[in-house]
N, C-alpha and C positions, 0 to 999 in steps of 0.2 A: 555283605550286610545281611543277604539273607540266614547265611550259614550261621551268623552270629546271634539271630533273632529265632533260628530253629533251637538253636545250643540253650538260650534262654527259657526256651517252650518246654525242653528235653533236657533237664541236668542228666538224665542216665547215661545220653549218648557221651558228656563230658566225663563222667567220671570211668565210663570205659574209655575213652581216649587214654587219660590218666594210668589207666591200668594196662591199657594197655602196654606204655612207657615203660610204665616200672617192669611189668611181666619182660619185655626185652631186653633189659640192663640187666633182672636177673637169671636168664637164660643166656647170655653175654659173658658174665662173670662165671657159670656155671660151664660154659664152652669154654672158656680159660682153664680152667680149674681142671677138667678133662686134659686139655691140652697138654700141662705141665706136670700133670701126671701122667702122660703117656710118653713126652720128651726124657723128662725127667728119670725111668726105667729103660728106655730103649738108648738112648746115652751109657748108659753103664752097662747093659748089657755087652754093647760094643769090643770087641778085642781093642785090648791096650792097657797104658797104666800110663794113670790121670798122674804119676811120679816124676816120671817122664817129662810132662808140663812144668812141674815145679822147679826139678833139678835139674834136666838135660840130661845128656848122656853122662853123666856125671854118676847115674841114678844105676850102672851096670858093674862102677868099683865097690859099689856099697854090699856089705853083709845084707842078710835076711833079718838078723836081729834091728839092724836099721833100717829099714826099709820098712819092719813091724815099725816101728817106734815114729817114723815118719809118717806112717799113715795114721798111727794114733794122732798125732800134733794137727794132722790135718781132721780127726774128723771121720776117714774113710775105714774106719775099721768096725765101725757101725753099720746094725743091719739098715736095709735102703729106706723099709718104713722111716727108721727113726732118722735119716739124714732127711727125707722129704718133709717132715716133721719139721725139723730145726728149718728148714733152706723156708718151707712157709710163714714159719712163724716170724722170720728175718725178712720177708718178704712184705708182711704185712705192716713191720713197724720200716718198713723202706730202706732196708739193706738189701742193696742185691747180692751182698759177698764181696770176697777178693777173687782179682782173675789168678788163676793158676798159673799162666804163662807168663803174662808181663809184671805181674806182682803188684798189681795198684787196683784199685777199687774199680768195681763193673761200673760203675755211674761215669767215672773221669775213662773208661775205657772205650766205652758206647759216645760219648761227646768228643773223642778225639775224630771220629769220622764219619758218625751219624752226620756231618753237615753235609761232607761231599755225597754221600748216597742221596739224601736231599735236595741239594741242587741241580743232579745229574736226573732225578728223578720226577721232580716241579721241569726243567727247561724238556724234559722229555714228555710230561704230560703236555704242556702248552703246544708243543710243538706239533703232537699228534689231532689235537683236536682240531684245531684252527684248522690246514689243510684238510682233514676228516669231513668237515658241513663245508666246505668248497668244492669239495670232491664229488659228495654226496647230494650237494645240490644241483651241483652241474652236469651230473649222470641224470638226476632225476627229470628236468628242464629238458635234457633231452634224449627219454628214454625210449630204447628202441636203437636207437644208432652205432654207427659203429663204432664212435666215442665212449659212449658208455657198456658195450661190449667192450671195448679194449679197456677200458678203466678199471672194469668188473674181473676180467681177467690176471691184470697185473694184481691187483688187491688180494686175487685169490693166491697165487705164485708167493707176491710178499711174506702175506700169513704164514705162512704154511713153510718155512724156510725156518730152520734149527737158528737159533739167534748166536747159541757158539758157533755154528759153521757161519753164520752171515757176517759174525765179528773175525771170523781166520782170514774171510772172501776180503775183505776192505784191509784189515792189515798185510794181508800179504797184494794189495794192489795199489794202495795208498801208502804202504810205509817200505816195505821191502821192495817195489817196482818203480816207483817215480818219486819217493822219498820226501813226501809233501806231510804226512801226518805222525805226530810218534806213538809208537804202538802201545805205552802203556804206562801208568803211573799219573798223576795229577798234576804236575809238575816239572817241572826239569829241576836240575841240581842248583843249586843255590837259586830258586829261582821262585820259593812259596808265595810271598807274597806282591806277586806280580799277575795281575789279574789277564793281561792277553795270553800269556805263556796259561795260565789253565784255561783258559777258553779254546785255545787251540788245542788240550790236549781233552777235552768233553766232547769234541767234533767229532770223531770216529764211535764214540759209545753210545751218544748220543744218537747218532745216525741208524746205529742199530735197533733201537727200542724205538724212535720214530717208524721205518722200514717194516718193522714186525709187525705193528699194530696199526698205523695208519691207514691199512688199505680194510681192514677189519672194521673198523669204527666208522671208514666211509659209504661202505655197501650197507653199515646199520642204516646210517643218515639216508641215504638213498633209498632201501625198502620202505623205511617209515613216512619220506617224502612221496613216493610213489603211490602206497597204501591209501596216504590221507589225501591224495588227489582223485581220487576216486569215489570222495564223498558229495554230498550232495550241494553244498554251501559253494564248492568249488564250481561245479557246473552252472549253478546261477550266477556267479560272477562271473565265467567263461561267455553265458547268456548277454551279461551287460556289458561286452566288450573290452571287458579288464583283461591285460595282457596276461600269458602265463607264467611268465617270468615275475613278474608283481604279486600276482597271487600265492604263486611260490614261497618268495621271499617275505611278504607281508600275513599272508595268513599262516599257510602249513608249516612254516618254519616254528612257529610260537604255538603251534599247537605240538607239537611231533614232540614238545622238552619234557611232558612229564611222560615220555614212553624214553628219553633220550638221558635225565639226570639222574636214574637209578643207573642205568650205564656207567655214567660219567663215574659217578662217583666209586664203583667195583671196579672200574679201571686202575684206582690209587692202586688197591694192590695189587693189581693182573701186571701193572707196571715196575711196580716195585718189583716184584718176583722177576720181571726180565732183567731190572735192573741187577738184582744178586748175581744171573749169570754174569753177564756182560764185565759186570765188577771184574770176577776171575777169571774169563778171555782176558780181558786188558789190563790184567794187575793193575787196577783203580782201585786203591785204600776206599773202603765202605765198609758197610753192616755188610753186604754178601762177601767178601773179602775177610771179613771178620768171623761172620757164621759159621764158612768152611773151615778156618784155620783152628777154631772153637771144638769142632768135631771133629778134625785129624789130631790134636794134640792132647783131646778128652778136656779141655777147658771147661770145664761145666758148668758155671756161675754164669759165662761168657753166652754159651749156647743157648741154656733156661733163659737169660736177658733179649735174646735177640727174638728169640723165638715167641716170647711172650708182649714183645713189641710189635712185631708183624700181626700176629694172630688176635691183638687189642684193633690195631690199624683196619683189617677188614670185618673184624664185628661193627665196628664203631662208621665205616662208610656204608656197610650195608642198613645199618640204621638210618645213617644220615638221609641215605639215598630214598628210603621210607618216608622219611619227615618232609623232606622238599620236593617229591610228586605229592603228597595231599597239600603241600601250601600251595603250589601251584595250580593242581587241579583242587579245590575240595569235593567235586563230587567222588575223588577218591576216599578221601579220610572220611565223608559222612556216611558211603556206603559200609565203608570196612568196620564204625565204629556203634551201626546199627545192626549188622552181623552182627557182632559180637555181643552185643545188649540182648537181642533176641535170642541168642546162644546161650548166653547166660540165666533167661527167664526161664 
């Protein structure tokens, strides 16, 4: 109420919010654009021939005169200005191209397995977090002990563990040793639309993007919990006999989120990115399965598409993750947007 009766006193502070906005979408748009232009040259610079994609080894009986003549038909016998030129202007009116490899459109390419990178990647976020503030509150609750030494320890060991070498550790002890989990693919053979059969086969990948990250995000929870029990509001309620464990969970917990949902949300893609490994430890059809196969075969339409999806995904939660600590707190958004009024005067 107040924040909205200041807003009312002060259009400047609103229409710098406003500006602010837009100033981030277009430094967002303009970080893309950067982006796709550095993929976009360092793709072709690459040894290979994006022909190769098209035709297969097919592409090694051919003349030179063919080979001229194919790269014409494709496009690549143009200098890289003029192809990044055409590839943007197609980009704007929502073409993302043909893929070179599979020969069908980037859009029905990206939607054949953008779903599984998605789900492996949502049941990997959920799964991090949840234990992460149980972790982290239960270190905190009782910090100092050897529980939370030993807690603090494993999280650090977790972290810090090669997520390909964590995904060889569980396949080669879980599938090659006691034969309980299958080492890779979404599925089994004839077996797509059968939902226990992919849930059993998300367990082992999933376990390792959990493992990476979870002991990471609990030591956050924990610092921040520990941090805010050190304030003063705390000790007076410590003063009226309120349990610590109450206090805990009833105050610093709901305070610690706008230090804890900028986190949250930079995790989408700290996660997603483990998720890309993971994908090609476990031969799991995804966008990281697809990314790399994109840049070993020169797929370039494929590459640009992927890369410019990832790179939309962490502008877009590092914004998000802005907008939800000032809804949360406003004395963040009213600080940050009297800065900048003052800045601006």
């Amino acid at each position: 109420m107040n924040s909205r009766i200041e807003n009312q006193k002060n259009p400047g502070i609103r229409r710098s919010r406003v500006g602010a906005a837009a100033g981030g979408l277009v430094r967002g748009l303009f970080l893309l654009l950067v982006l796709s232009l550095v993929v976009f040259f360092l793709a072709r610079a690459c040894p290979g021939d994006p022909l190769r994609s098209w035709y297969g080894d097919g592409v090694d009986r051919l003349s030179a005169a063919q080979k001229e003549a194919m790269r014409r038909n494709l496009g690549l016998d143009r200098s890289l200005w003029v192809q990044y030129g055409l590839w943007l202007r197609n980009l704007f009116q929502g073409n993302l191209g043909i893929s070179l490899k599979y020969k069908r459109p980037v859009t029905a390419v990206l939607g054949s397995v953008a779903g599984n990178t998605a789900i492996l990647g949502l049941l990997a976020y959920v799964m991090t977090f949840l234990p992460a503030f149980r972790i982290g509150s239960s270190c905190a609750l009782k910090e100092g002990s050897r529980k939370d030494r030993r807690l603090s320890r494993i999280a650090v060991v977790t972290g810090n563990i090669p997520s390909f070498f964590l995904g060889l550790l569980l396949i080669l002890f879980f599938t090659v040793k006691i034969r309980l989990f299958p080492s890779g693919g979404a599925y089994s053979y004839g077996m797509a639309h059968s939902l226990p059969d992919r849930i059993w086969h998300l367990v082992l990948p999933c376990a390792v993007l959990v493992l990476e990250h979870v002991g990471y995000y609990g030591l956050m929870v924990r610092n921040l919990l520990v941090e805010e029990t050190r304030k003063d509001y705390v000790l007076l309620h410590k003063s009226q006999g309120i349990p610590r464990e109450k206090i805990l969970r009833r105050y610093c917990m709901k305070n610690i989120l706008p230090g804890m949902i900028p986190a949250m949300t930079m995790a989408v893609p700290h996660i997603l990115g483990g998720t890309y490994v993971v994908e090609m430890v476990f031969g799991y059809p995804g966008l990281g399965t697809l990314a790399f196969e994109s840049a070993l075969y020169k797929d370039f339409n494929v590459l640009m598409a992927v890369t410019l999806l990832t790179g939309a995904l962490v502008i877009f939660c590092n914004m998000l993750g802005e907008v939800l600590s000032a809804a949360i707190d406003p004395r963040m958004r009213d600080d940050a947007a009297e800065f900048r009024e003052v800045d601006y005067e």
